[in-house]
BALOBA-1460 file (C-alpha; in Angstrom, 3 decimals):
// residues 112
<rec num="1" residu="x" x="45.298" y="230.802" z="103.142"/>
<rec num="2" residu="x" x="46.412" y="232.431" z="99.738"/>
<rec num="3" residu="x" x="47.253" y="229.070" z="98.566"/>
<rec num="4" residu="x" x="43.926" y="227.047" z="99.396"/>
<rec num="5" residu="x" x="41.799" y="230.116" z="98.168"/>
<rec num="6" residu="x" x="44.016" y="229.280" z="94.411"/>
<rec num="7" residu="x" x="43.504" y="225.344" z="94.690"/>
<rec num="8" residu="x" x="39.876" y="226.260" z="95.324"/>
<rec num="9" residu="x" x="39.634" y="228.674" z="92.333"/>
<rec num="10" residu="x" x="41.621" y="226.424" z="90.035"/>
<rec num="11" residu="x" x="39.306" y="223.671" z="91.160"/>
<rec num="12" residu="x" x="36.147" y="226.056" z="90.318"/>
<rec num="13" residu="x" x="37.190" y="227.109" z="86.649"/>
<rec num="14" residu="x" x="37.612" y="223.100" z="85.798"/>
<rec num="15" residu="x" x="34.508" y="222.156" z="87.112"/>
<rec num="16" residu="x" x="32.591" y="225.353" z="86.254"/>
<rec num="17" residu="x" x="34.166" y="225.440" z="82.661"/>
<rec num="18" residu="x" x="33.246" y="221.493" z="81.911"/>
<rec num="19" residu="x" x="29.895" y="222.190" z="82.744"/>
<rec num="20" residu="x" x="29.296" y="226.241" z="80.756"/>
<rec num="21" residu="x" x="31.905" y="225.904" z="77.882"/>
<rec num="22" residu="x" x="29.700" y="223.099" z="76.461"/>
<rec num="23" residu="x" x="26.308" y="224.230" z="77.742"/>
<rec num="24" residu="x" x="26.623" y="228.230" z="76.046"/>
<rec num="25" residu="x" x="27.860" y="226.047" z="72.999"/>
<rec num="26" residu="x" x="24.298" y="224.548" z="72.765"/>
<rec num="27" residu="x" x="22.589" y="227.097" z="73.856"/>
<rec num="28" residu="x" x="23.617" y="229.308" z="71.210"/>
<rec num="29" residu="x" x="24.013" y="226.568" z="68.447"/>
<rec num="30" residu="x" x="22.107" y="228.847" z="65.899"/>
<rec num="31" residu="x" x="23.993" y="232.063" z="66.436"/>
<rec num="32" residu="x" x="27.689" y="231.801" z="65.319"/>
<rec num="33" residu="x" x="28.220" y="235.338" z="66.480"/>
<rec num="34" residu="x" x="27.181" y="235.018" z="69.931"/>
<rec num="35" residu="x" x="29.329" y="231.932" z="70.514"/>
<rec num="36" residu="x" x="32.271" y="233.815" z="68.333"/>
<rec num="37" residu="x" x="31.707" y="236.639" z="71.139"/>
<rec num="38" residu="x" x="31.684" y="234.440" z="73.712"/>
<rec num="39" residu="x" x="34.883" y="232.622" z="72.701"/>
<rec num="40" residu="x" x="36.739" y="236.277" z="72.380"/>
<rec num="41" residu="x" x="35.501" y="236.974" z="75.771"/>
<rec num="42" residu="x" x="37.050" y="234.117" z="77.278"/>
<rec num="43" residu="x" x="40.246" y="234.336" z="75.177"/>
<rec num="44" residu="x" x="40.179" y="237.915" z="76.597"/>
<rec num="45" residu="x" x="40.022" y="237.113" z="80.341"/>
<rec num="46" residu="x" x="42.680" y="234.506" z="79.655"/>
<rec num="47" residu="x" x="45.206" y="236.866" z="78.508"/>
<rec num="48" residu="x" x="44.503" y="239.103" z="80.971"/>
<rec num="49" residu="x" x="45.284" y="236.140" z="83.408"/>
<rec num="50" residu="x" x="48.590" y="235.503" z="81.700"/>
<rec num="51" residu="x" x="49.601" y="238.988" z="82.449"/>
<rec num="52" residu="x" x="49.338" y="238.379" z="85.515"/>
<rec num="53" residu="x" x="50.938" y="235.158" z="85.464"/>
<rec num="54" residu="x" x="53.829" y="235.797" z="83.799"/>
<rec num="55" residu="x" x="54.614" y="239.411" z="85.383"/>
<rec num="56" residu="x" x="57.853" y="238.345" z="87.322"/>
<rec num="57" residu="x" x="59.339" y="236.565" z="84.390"/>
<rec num="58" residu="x" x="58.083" y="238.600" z="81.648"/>
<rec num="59" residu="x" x="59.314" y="241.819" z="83.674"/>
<rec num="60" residu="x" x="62.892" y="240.443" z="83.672"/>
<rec num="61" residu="x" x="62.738" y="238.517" z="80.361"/>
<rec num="62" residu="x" x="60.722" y="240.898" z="77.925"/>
<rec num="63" residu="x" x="61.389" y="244.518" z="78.860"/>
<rec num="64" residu="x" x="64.198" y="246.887" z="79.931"/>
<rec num="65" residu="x" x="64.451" y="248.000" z="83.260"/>
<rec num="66" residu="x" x="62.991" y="251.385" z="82.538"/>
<rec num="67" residu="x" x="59.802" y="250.079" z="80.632"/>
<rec num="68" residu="x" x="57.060" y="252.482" z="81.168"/>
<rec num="69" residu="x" x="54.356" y="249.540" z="81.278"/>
<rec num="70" residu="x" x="55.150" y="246.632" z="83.498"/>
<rec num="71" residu="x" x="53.255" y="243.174" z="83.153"/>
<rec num="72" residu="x" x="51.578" y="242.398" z="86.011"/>
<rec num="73" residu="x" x="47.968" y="244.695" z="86.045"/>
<rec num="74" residu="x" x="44.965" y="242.129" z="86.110"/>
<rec num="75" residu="x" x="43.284" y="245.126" z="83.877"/>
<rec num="76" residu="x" x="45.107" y="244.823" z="80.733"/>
<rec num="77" residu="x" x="46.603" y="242.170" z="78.325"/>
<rec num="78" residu="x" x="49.950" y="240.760" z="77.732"/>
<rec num="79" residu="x" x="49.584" y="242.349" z="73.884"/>
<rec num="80" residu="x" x="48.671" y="246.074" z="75.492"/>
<rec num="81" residu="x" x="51.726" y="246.028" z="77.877"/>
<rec num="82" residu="x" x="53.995" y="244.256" z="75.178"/>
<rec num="83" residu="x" x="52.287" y="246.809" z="72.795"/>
<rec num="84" residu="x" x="52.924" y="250.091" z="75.010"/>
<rec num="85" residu="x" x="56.807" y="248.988" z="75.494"/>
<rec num="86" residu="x" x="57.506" y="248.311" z="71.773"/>
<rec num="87" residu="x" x="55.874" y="252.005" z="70.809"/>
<rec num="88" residu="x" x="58.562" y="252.993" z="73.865"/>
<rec num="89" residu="x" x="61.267" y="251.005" z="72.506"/>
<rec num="90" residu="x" x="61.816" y="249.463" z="75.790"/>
<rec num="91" residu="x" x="61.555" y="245.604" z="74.691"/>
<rec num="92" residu="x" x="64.223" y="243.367" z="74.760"/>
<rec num="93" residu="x" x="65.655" y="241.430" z="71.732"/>
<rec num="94" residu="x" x="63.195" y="238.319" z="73.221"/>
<rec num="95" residu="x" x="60.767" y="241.092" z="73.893"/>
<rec num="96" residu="x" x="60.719" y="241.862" z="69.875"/>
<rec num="97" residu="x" x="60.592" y="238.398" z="69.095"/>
<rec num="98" residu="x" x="57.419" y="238.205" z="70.921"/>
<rec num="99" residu="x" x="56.107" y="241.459" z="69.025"/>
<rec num="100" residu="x" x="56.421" y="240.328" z="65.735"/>
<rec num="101" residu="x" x="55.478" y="236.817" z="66.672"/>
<rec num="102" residu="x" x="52.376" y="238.146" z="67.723"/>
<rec num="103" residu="x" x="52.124" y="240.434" z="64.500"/>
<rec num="104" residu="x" x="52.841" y="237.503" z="62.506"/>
<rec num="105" residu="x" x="49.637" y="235.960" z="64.061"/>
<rec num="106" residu="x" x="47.793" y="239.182" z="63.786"/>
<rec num="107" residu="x" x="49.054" y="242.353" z="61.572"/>
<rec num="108" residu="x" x="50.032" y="244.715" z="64.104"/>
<rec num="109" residu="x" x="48.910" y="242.759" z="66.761"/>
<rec num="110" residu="x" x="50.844" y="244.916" z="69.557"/>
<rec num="111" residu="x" x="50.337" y="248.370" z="68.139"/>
<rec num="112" residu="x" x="46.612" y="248.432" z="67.975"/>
């Protein structure tokens, strides 16, 4: 049942983002913040999506087995948990390579 209910939901957010990706695009044509807003807000909800996606790997991969934060919590983003380990010094060498890839995209990306 878990399976159809994700082929359905996968199905949705294709359909459903053809249709409202383009449609808040023209709706707010005139007002570059509001679409900027909306654009973080997705960007947002996708990371917080990866976390969950990646949790198994990324909890093997990416952090020491006594990592205070584990990926994994729909809540919170893959930079906050990634963040919260490298303050704990918890990451693993691949873990710090994410880190300061992620700086590198974003001064102190992990630690704000």
């Amino acid at each position: 049942m878990e399976i159809i209910l994700f082929i359905v939901a996968i199905i949705l957010l294709i359909v459903l983002s053809a249709i409202t990706i383009p449609y808040t695009i023209i709706k707010y044509l005139f007002k570059p913040k509001k679409i900027a807003e909306y654009f973080f807000q997705l960007a947002f909800a996708f990371d917080q999506l990866g976390n969950v996606m990646i949790a198994p790997m990324a909890n093997d991969v990416l952090i020491k087995k006594d990592a205070p934060k584990l990926y994994g919590n729909p809540d919170e983003t893959i930079s906050h948990v990634t963040g919260v380990n490298y303050l704990a010094r918890t990451l693993t060498s691949f873990g710090y390579f994410v880190a300061h890839t992620l700086d590198a995209v974003d001064e102190n990306h992990v630690t704000k």
